[in-house]
C-alpha positions as CSV (number, residue, x, y, z in Angstrom):
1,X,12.0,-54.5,27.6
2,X,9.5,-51.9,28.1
3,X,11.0,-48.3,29.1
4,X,9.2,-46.5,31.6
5,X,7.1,-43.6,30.6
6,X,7.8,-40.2,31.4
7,X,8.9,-36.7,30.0
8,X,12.4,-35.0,29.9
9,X,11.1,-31.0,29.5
10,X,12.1,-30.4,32.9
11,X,14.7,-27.7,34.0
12,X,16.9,-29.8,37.0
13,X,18.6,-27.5,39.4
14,X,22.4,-27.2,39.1
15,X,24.4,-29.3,41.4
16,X,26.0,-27.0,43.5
17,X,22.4,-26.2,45.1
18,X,20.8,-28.5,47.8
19,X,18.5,-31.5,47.1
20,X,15.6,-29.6,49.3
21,X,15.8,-26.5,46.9
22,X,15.3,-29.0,44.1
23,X,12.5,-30.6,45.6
24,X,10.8,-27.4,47.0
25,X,11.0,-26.4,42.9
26,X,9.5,-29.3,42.0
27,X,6.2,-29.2,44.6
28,X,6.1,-26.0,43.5
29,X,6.0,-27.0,39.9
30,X,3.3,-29.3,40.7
31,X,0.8,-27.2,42.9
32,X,0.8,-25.3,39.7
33,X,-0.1,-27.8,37.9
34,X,-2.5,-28.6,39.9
35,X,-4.1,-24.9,40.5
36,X,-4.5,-24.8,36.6
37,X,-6.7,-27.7,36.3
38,X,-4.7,-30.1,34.6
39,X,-2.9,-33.5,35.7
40,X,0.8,-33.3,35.8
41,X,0.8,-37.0,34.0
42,X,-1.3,-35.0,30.7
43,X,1.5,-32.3,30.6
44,X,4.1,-35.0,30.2
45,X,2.0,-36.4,27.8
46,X,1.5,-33.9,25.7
47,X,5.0,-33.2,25.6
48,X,6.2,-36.3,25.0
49,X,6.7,-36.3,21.3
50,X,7.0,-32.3,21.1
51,X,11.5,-33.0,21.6
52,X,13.7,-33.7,18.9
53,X,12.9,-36.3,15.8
54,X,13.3,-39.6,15.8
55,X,12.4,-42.7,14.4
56,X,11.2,-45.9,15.9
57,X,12.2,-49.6,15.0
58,X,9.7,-52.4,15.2
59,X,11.3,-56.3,14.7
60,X,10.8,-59.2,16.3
61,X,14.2,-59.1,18.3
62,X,14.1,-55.3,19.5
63,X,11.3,-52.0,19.1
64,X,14.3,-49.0,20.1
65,X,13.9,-45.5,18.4
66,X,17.2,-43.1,17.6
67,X,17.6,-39.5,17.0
68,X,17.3,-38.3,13.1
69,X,20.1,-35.7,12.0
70,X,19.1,-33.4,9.6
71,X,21.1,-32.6,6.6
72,X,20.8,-30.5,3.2
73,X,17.2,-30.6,4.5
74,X,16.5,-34.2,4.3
75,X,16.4,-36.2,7.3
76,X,19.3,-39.2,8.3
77,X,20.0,-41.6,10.3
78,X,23.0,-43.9,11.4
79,X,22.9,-47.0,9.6
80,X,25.0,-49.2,11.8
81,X,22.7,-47.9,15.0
82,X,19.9,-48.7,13.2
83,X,21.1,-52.6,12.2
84,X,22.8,-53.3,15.4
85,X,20.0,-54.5,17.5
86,X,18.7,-56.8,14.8
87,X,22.1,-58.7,14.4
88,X,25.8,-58.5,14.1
89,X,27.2,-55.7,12.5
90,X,30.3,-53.8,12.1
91,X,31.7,-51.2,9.7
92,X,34.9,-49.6,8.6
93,X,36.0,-46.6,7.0
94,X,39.1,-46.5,4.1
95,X,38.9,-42.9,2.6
96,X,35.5,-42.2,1.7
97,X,34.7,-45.5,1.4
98,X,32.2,-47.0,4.2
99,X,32.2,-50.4,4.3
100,X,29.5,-52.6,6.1
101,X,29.1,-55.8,7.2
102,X,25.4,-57.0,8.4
103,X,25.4,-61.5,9.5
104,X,26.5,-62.6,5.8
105,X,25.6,-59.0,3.8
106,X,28.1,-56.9,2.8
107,X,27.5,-53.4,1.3
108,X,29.8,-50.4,0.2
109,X,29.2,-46.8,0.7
110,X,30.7,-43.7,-0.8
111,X,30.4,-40.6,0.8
112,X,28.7,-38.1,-1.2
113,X,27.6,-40.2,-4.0
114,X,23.7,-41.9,-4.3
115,X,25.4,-45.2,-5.4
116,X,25.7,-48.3,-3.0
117,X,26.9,-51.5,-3.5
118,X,24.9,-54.5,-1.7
119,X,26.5,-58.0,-2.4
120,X,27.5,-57.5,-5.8
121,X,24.5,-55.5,-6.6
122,X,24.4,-51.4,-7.6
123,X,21.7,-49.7,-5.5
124,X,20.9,-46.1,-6.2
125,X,19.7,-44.3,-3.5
126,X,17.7,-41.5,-3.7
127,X,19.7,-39.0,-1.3
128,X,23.6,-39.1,-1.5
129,X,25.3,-41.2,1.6
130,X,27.1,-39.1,4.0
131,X,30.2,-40.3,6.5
132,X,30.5,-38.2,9.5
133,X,33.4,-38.8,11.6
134,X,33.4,-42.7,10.5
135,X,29.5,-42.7,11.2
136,X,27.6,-43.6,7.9
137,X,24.5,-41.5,7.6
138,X,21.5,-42.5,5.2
139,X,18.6,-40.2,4.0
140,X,15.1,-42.4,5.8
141,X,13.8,-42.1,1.6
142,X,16.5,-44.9,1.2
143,X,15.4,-47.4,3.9
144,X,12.9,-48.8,1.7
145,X,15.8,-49.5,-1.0
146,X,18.7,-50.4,1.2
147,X,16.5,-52.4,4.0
148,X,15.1,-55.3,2.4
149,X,18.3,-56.2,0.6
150,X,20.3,-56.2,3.7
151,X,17.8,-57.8,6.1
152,X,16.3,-60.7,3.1
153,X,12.8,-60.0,4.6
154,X,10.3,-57.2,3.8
155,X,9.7,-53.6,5.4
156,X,7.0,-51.4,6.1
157,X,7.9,-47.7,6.6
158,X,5.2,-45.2,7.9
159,X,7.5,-42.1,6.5
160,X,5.3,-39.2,8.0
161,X,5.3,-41.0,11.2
162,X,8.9,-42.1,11.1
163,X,7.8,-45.9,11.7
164,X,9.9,-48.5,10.8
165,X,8.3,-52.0,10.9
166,X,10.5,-55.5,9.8
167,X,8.9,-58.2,8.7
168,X,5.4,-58.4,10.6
169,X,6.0,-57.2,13.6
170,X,2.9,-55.2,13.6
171,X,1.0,-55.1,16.8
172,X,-3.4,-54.8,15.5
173,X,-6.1,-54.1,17.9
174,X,-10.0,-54.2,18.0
175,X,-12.3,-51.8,19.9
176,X,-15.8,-52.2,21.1
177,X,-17.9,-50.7,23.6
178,X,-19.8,-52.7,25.8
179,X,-22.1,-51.7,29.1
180,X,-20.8,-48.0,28.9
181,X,-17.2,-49.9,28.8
182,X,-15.3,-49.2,25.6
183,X,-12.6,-52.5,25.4
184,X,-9.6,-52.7,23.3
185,X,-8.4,-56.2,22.7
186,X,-4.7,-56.1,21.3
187,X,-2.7,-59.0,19.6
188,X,0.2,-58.5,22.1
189,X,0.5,-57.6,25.2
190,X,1.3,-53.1,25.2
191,X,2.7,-51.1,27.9
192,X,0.9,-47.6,27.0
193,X,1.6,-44.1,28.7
194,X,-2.0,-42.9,30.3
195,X,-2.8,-39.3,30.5
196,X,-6.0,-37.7,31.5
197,X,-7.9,-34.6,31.1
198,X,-11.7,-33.6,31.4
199,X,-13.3,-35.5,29.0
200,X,-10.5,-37.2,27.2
201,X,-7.9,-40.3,27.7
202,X,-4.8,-40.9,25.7
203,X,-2.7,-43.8,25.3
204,X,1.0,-43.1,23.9
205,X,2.3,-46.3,22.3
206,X,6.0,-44.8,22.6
207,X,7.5,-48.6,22.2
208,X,4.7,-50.9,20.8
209,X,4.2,-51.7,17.0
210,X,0.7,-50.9,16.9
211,X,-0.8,-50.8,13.5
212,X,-4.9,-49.2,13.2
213,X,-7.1,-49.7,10.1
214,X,-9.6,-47.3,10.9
215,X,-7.9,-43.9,12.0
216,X,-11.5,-43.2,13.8
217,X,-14.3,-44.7,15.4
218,X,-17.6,-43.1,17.0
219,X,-19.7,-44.8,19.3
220,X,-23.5,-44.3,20.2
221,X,-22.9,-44.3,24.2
222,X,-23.6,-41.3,26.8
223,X,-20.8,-41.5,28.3
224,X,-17.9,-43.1,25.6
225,X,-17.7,-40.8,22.5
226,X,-15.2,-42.0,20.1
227,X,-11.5,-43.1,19.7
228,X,-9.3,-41.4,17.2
229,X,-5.8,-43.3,16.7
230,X,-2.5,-41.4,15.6
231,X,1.1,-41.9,14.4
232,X,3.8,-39.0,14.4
233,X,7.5,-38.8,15.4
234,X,7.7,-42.5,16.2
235,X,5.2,-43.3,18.5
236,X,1.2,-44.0,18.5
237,X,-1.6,-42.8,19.8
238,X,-5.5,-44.1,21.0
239,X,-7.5,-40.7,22.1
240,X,-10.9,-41.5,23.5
241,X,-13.3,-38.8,23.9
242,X,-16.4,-39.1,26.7
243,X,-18.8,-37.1,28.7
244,X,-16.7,-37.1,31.6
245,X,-13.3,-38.3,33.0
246,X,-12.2,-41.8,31.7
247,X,-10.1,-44.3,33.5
248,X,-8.3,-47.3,31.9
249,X,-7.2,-50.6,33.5
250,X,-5.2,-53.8,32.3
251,X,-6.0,-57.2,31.9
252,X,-5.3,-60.3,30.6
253,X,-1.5,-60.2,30.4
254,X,-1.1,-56.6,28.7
255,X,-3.1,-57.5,26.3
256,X,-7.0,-56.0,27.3
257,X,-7.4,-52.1,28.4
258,X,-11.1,-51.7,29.6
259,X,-12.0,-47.8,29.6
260,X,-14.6,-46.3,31.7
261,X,-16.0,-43.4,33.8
262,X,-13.4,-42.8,35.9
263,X,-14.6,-43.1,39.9
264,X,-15.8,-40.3,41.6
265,X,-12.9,-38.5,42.7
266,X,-12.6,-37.6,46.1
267,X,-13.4,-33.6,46.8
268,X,-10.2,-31.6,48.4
269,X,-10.8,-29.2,50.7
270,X,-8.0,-26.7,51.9
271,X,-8.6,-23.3,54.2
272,X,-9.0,-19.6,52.9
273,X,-5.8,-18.4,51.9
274,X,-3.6,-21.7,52.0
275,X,-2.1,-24.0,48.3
276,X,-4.0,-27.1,47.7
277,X,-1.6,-30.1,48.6
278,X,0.9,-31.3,45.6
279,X,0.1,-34.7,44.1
280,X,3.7,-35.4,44.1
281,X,3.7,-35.3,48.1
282,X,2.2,-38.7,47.9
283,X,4.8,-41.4,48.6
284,X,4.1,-44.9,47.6
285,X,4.4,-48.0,50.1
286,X,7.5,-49.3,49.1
287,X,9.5,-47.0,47.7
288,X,13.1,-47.0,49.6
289,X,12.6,-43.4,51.4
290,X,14.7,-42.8,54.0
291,X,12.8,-41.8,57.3
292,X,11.9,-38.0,58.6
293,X,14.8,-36.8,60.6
294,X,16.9,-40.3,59.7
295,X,20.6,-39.7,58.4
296,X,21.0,-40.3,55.1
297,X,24.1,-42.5,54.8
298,X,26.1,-41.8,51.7
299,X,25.9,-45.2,49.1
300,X,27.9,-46.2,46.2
301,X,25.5,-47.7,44.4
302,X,22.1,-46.9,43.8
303,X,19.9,-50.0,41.8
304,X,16.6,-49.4,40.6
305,X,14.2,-52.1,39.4
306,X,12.8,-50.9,36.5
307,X,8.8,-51.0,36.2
308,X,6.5,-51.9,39.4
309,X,3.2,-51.3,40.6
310,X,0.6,-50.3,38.1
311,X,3.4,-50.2,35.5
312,X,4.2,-54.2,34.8
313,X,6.9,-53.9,32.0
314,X,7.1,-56.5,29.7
315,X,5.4,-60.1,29.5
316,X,8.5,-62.2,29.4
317,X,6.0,-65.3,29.5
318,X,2.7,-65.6,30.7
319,X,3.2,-65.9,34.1
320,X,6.4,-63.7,34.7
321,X,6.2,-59.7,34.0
322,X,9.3,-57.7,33.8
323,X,9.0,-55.8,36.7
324,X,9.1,-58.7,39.0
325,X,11.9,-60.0,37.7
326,X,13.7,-56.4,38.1
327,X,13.1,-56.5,41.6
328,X,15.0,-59.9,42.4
329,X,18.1,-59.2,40.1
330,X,18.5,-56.1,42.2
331,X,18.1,-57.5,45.2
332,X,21.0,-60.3,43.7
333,X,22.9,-57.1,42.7
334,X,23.0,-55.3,45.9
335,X,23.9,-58.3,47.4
336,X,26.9,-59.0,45.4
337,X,28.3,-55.4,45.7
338,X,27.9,-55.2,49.4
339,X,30.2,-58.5,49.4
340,X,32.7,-56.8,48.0
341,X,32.3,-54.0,50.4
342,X,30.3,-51.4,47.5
343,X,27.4,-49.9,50.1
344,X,24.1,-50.5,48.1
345,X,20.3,-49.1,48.2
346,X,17.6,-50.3,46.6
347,X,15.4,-47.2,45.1
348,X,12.8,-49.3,45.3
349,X,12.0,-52.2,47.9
350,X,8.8,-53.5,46.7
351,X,5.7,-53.5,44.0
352,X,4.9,-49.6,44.1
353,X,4.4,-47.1,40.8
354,X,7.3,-44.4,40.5
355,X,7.6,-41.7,37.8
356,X,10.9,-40.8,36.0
357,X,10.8,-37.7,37.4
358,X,10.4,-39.7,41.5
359,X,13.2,-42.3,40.3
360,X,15.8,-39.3,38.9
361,X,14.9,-37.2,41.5
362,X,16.0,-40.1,44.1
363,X,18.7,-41.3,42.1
364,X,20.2,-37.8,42.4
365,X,19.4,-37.2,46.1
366,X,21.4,-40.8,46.8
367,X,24.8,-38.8,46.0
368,X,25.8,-42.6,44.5
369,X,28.5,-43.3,42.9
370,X,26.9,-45.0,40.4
371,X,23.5,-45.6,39.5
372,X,22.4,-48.5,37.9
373,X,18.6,-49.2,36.5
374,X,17.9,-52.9,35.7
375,X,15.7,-54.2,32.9
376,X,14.7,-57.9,31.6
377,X,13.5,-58.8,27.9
378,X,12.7,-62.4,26.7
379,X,14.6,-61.7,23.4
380,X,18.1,-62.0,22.5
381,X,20.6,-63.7,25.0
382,X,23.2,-62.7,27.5
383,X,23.4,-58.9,28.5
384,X,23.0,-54.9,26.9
385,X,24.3,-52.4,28.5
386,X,22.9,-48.9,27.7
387,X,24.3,-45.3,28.2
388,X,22.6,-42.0,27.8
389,X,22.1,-40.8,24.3
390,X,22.3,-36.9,25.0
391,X,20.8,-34.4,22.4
392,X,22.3,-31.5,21.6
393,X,22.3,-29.0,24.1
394,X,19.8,-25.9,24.5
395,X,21.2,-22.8,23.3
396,X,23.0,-20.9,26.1
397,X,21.2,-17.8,27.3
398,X,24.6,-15.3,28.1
399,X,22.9,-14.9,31.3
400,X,25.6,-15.3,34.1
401,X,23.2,-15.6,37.0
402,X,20.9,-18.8,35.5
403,X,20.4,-21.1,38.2
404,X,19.2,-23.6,36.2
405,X,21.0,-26.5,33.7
406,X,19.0,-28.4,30.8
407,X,17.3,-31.5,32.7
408,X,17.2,-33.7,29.5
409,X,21.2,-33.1,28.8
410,X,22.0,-33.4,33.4
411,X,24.4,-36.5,32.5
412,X,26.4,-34.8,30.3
413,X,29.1,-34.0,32.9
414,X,29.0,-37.4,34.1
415,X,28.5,-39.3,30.6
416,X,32.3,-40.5,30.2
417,X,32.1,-42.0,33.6
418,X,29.2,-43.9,32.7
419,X,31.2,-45.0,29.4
420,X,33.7,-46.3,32.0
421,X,31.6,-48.3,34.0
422,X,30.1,-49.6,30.9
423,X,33.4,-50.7,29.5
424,X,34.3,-52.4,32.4
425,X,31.5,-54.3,32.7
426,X,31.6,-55.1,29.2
427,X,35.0,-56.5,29.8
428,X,33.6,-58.7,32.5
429,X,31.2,-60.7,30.7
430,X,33.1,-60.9,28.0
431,X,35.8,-63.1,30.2
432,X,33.2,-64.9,31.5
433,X,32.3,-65.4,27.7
434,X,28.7,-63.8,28.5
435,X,27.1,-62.2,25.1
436,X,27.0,-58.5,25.5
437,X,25.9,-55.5,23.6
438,X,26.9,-52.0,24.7
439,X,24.5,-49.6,22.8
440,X,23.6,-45.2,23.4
441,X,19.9,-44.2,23.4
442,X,17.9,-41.5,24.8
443,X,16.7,-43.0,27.7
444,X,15.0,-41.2,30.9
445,X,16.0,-41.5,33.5
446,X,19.3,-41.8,32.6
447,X,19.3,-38.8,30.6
448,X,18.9,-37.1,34.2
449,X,20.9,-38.3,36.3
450,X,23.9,-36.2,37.6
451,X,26.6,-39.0,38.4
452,X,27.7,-42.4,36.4
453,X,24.1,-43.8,35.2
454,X,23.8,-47.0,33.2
455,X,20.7,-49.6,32.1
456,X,21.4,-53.0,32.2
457,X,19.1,-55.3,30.6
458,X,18.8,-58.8,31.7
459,X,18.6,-61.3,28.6
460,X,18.2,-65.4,28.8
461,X,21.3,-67.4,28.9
462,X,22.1,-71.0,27.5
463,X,18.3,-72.4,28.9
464,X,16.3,-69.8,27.9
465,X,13.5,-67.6,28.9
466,X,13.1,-69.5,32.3
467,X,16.7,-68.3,33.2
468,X,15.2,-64.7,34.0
469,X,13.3,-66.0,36.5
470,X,16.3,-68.5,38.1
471,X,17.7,-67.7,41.3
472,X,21.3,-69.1,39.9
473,X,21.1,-67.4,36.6
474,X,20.5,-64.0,38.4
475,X,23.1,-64.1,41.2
476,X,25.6,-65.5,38.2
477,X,25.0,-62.7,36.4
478,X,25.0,-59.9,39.0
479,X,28.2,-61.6,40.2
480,X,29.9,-60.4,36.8
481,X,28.2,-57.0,36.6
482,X,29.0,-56.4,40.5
483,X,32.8,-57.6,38.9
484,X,33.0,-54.8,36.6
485,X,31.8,-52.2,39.1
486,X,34.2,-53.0,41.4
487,X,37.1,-52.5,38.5
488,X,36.0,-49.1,38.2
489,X,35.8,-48.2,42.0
490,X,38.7,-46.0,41.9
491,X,37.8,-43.7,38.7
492,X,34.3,-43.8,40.5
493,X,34.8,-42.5,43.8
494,X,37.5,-40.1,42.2
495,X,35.1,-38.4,40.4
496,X,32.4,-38.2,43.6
């Protein structure tokens, strides 16, 4: 599964004002951008890694990042979070005692002390252990202690960075430049966030593993400078630096990004005295817009297909990319809750390139019930469900007249309903005696959306890989999910 790209440092209007207010703020926001000379995409980029820490995970079952909590001055993070996409885990608390349990490993914790216990080994850590509220919080200095022992396979940890890398799972690319062309050739296939400005391209690896041996290269072209690569706050970086505006394209499966002069771009002229046009007026060919002037009929459900258009997703084999299978489990989806009389929309219909910001903004402007983004990844089996992991709040201003709530925090209101949903799908599958995960991260859009929100990502069943692109195995599975929706219709539409 590759999340979408896209930034949360964005104010979202508070509910009690209309959707055209919040769209008139946000054409305004980007004719401004546009005035001053930059792309709205390189602003997003730039603030990308500018929120609050984290650290990313790289193994061959799941690349996921999680907040860092910062204590005594040293920076944590929850064990159990950080195991439980790797393999089966669970934990218990007796005193100040934390007790974990990782496939066949067993470790002991003791709040406030720098001794562990892994099998029947002593482990001294070099920051003391901390249980919060039942949650067992390690210092990122022990991972390199604690890690190997539990997992039996070796680490690599990029510390600065906050990198995390389990047994080669490293992603290593070459660069050469070719007929003014400059070609990176990558191991795997990556799923980079572009951003542009005068001169300059960079590639934000917020998901991939990718590893550099050279932190800098320098070219003898005109128009291709040199590439610089990057690590910090859990992500990656490629910068290349030209004579001129850059353009990058895809090939070969994910795994080849040409860049070159971008094509001349096409001169807009506007009368004395009036705004040049907002990018974001564009509306791409098969996004699910309702008409000018049509009535917008209230839905319970809102799906969106993660991915499409430029943006692929994941390479779930060689022939099948995430984002098409996205679209026909939704399409099973809305199916299987309008059968059960659940009134459905697709937010998007066919192949098109939407934002976070176009698929939150719609997602709101539905007035769902529920909204529901779909995902597919060739690892694992069965289903996860994921629910916005919410950082802490911005501090409040004392200013009684602010029209405007935190848009990376909009879900809080709505966040127990999502847990409810969750739950209840949960419960469904697991009757059905469908493998589930429930897991928290801090996901976009879901982090904006203002009613229940929840990702469900499509996993292979019993035959494997070729059951995400099955007809059978989808409707099967959207049968169960579209099960556990309708159990929590009532505390739905009571909250709507």
């Amino acid at each position: 599964m590759h999340w979408s790209s896209g930034s949360n440092f964005q104010l979202a209007k508070k509910f009690s004002y209309s959707s055209s207010v919040i769209t008139s703020l946000l054409l305004l926001a980007a004719s401004f951008c546009f005035i001053a000379g930059n792309s709205l995409l390189s602003l997003l980029a730039q603030n990308a890694n500018n929120g609050e820490k984290k650290i990313t995970i790289y193994s061959s079952t799941a690349n996921y990042s999680l907040p860092i909590t910062e204590r005594n001055g040293l920076e944590y993070v929850g064990l159990l979070e950080l195991l439980e996409p790797v393999g089966a885990v669970n934990a218990k608390v007796s005193g100040k005692k934390w007790s974990l349990h990782f496939k066949d490993v067993k470790s002991e914790f003791t709040s406030g002390d720098t001794r562990a216990r892994i099998q029947k080994n002593d482990v001294t850590l070099p920051a003391n252990f901390i249980l919060e509220n039942g949650r067992g919080l390690v210092s990122l200095s022990s991972l390199t202690t604690l890690l190997p022992q539990m997992l039996g396979v070796p680490i690599t940890f990029h510390d600065s960075a906050r990198r995390l890398f389990i047994a080669g799972s490293e992603i290593h690319f070459t660069a050469a430049v070719n007929n003014t062309a400059l070609v990176f050739n990558f191991t795997l296939p990556v799923n980079p966030m572009i951003a542009t400005e005068p001169g300059k391209l960079r590639m934000v690896f917020n998901h991939e593993p990718l590893l550099s041996a050279l932190n800098a290269l320098t070219f003898a072209d005109k128009t291709i400078h040199s590439t610089t690569f990057r690590e910090n706050n859990g992500a990656a970086e490629i910068e290349i630096t030209g004579s001129g505006p850059l353009f990058a394209k895809f090939s070969n499966d994910g795994r080849t990004i040409t860049v070159i002069p971008a094509p001349q771009a096409v001169a807009l002229t506007t009368q004395p005295g009036s705004n040049p046009p907002p990018a974001s007026q564009t509306v791409a060919s098969g996004a699910a817009t309702p008409k000018a002037g049509a009535e917008v009929k209230p839905v319970f459900a809102i799906i969106d297909a993660s991915h499409g258009g430029d943006e692929r997703g994941a390479a779930l084999t060689d022939q099948v990319a995430e984002k098409d299978v996205t679209l026909a489990f939704a399409r099973h989806l809305m199916q299987e809750l309008e059968s059960r009389g659940l009134s459905s929309r697709l937010l998007r219909e066919g192949d098109v390139t939407l934002t976070l910001e176009q698929r939150a903004n719609r997602g709101n402007t539905a007035n769902a019930s529920v909204y529901i983004c779909l995902h597919a990844a060739s690892d694992g089996n069965g289903i996860r469900l994921y629910t916005a992991l919410l950082p802490a709040p911005l501090p409040a201003s004392g200013d009684p007249k602010k029209l405007f709530s935190d848009w990376n925090i909009a879900q809080s209101p709505f966040l127990q309903l999502s847990h409810i949903v969750e739950t209840s799908i949960a419960a469904e599958l697991s009757n059905r005696h469908i493998p589930s995960r429930s897991l928290m991260a801090p996901l976009g859009p879901l982090n904006n959306i203002t009613t229940a929100a929840l990702a469900i990502e499509l996993g292979p069943g019993d035959a494997g890989v070729s059951d995400l692109s099955s007809h059978q195995y989808q409707q099967e599975m959207a049968s169960y999910i579209a099960n556990g929706v309708q159990a929590a219709r009532a505390q739905l539409e009571a909250k709507r």
